[in-house]
N, C-alpha and C positions, 0 to 999 in steps of 0.2 A: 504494500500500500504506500504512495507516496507520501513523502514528510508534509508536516505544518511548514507553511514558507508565507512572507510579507513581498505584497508589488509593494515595490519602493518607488517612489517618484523624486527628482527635485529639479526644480525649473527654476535656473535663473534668469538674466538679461539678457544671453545670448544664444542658451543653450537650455534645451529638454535632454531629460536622461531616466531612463527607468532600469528597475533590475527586481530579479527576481531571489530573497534572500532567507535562509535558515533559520532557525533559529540560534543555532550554533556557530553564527556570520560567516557559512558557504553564499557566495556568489552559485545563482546555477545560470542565471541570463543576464544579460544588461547590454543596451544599447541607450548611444548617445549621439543627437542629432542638432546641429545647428538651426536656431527657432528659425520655421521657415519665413516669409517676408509677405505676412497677412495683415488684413486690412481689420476682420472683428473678431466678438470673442470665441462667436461660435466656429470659425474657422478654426483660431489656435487650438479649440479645446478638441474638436475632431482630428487634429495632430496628433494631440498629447494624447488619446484615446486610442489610434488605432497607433500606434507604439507602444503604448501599454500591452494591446492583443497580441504583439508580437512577440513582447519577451513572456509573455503569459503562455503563449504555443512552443517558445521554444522549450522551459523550463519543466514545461510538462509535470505538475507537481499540483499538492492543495494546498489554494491560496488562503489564510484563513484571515485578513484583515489589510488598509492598505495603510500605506503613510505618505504624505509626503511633506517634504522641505520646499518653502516657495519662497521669493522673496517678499519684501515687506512692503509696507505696514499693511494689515488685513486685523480682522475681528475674528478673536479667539475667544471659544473654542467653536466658532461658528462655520469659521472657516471659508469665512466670504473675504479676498484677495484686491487689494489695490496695488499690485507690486509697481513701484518707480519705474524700475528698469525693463518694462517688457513693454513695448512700444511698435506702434506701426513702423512702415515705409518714412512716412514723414514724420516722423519722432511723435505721434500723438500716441498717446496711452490707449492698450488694449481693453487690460482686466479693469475694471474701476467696477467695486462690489460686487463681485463677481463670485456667483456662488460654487465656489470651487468643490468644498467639500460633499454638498449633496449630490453635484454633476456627478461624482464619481461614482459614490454610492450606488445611483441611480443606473447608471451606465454598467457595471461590475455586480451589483445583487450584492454587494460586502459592505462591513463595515470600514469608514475609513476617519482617519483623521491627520487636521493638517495645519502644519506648525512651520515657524520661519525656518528659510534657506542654513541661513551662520546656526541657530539652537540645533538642528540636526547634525551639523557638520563638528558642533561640540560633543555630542552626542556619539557618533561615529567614531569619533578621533578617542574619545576615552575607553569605548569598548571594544575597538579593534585594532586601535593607531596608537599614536605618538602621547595622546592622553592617558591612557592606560597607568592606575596606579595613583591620579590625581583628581583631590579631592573638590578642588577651588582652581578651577583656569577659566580659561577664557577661549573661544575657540571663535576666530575670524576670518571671516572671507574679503577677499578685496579681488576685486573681479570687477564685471562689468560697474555693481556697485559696492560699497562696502559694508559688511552688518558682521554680527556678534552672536554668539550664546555662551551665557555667563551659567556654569556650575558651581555653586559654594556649597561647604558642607555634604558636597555627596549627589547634590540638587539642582536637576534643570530650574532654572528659576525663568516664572512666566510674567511674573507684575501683574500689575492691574489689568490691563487688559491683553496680556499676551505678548506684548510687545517689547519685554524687557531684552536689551542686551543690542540693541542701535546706536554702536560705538560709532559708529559711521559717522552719524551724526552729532558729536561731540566737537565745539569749534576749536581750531587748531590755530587759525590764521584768522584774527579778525577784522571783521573789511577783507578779505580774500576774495579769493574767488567764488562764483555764485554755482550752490549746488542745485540738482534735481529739486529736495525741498522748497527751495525755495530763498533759504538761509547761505550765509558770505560763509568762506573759512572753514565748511565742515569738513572732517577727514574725507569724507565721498567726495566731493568738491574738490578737494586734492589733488587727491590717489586711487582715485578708481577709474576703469578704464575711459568710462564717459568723460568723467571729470579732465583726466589728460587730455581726452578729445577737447573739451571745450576749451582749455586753457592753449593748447594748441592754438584754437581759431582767436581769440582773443591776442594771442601777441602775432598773432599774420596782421589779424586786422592793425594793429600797435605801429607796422613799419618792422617787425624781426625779420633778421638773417636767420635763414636757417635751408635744408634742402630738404626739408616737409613740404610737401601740396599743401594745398586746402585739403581737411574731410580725411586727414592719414589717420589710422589706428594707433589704438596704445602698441597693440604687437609692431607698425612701421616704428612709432617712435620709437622703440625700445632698440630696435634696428641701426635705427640714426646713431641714437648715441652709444650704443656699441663701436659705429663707427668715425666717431668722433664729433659729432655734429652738437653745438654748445649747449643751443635753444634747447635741444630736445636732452640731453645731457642735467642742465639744468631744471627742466622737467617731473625727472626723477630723482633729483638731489632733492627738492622740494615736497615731491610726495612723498617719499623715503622719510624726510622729518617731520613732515606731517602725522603720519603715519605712528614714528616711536614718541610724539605728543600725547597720541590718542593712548595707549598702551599706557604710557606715563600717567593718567588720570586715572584711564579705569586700575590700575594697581594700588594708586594712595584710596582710592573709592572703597575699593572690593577688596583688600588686602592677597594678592592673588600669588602663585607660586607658578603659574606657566602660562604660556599663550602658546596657541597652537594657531597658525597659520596655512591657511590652503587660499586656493580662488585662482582662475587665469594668471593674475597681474604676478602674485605672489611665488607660482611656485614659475614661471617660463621667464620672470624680469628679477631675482632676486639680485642676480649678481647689481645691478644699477640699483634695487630698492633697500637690499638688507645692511648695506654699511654705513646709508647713511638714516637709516632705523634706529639702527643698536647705536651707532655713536649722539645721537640724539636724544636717544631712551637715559643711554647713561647719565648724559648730563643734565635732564631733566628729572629722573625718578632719584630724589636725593632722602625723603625719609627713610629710614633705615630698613622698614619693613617693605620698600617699595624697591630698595637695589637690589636685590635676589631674585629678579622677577628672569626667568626663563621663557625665550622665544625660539620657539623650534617651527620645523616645517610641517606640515599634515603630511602624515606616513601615508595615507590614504588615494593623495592625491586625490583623483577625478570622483573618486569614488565614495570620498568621508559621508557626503551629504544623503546618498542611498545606503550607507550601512543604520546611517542615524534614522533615516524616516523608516526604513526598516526595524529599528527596536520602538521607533516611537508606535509602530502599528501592533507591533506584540504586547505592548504593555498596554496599548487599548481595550485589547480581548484579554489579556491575563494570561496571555502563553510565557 
């Protein structure tokens, strides 16, 4: 008879990914596909649906509950979705209330539940990754946009409304640059991929030297300044200290002992983002109980964020 197993889901800004998982965190299926270039919701969600069906047929297995990690902000435990970062052709917003949880439900005949993109990916990283063993971290993604899931004590913590752990949005640079929010200076605004986009077009527009087009990627810039190109060099000097800012608060906050990092930006740009992280982290986290703070990579990679909505859908039903 085949095992209990979780569809995992987690959808960020540029990317859908499902899998099919154990409960003893076997991978038996997973595919990952770049969000196609649709105009409403019910397009995206008939993406995300028949990718589901697919690792569902490959896995061949009893599914017994689903999870997924989305990005934020949405209403928990409702599980109706406004994520920032998933947007049409013309950058206008997809999901806006979008009843993501019951679609599934509906769609699937199972129970499902659905929790931010970064809380799964902390979630993942301590049960099968780099978090493993750690009581109080932090586990963030910096990707198309940047978010968090904060464990203390042992405990995904959710806030008041589900929303805890939007490091992202912690300002770094005030008067900076204008994020997604809305708000100047947030770490998203930064150092997330959009954010580098925008900052980008903002010093094109300025008069900067640089050998970016209009409209280049965080992945071209990353490129540039690999190859020595200043603008885009400076880039990442700037979200890199953005970045070990953000880190630096939530540690004097949450008194924390690890940060586990995953997300596009984080694990394919570290060589440009992590040294100038850590030597800004240093110099900023000076109370005593905030210099011990350990920043590692997500072991997981691509994958943290489906091991996590995977335990988050076991502990729905109680497997």
């Amino acid at each position: 008879m085949p095992e209990d197993s979780a569809l995992a889901i987690d959808i960020g800004g540029t990317k859908l990914a499902a899998g099919v998982v154990t409960a003893d965190g076997r991978m038996l299926a997973t595919e990952r596909l770049v969000t196609p270039p649709v105009w409403s919701a019910d397009e995206l969600f008939q993406v995300l649906e028949d990718l589901c069906q697919r690792v569902r047929n490959v896995a061949d297995t009893n599914v017994v509950s689903i999870g997924v990690g989305c990005g934020g902000p949405m209403k928990y435990p409702d599980g109706i979705v406004s994520p920032l970062n998933v947007v049409s052709p013309s950058g206008e917003p997809i999901w806006r209330d979008f009843p993501l949880r019951a679609r599934l439900a509906e769609a699937f005949g199972q129970p499902c539940v659905v929790d931010n993109d970064a809380k799964a990916l902390a979630l993942g990283e301590r049960w099968q990754g780099a978090g493993r063993g750690s009581n109080n971290m932090l586990g963030m993604v910096v990707s198309t946009g940047v978010g968090g899931g904060i464990i203390l004590d042992g405990k995904l913590l959710n806030g008041f409304a589900g929303n805890s752990g939007h490091v992202g949005h912690i300002i770094v640079w005030p008067n900076g640059p204008l994020c997604g929010c809305g708000a100047r200076g947030c770490v998203e605004g930064v150092a997330s991929g959009s954010g580098l986009a925008r900052r980008l077009s903002d010093a094109l527009a300025a008069g900067a030297s640089t050998s970016l087009a209009p409209g280049s990627t965080a992945v071209e810039i990353a490129a540039a300044a690999r190859q020595g190109d200043v603008l885009a060099t400076e880039l990442f000097r700037t979200a890199g200290e953005g970045v070990g800012r953000g880190i630096a608060s939530a540690a004097a906050l949450l008194d924390l002992e690890l940060v586990v990092i995953g997300g596009s930006i984080a694990l394919r740009a570290w060589d440009l983002l992590g040294p100038p992280l850590e030597t800004t982290l240093r110099a900023t986290a000076r109370l005593d109980f905030t210099r011990g703070v350990r920043v590692v990579h997500a072991e997981l990679g691509d994958q943290a964020g489906l091991f996590g909505a995977a335990l988050l859908a076991f502990q729905s039903v109680g497997a």
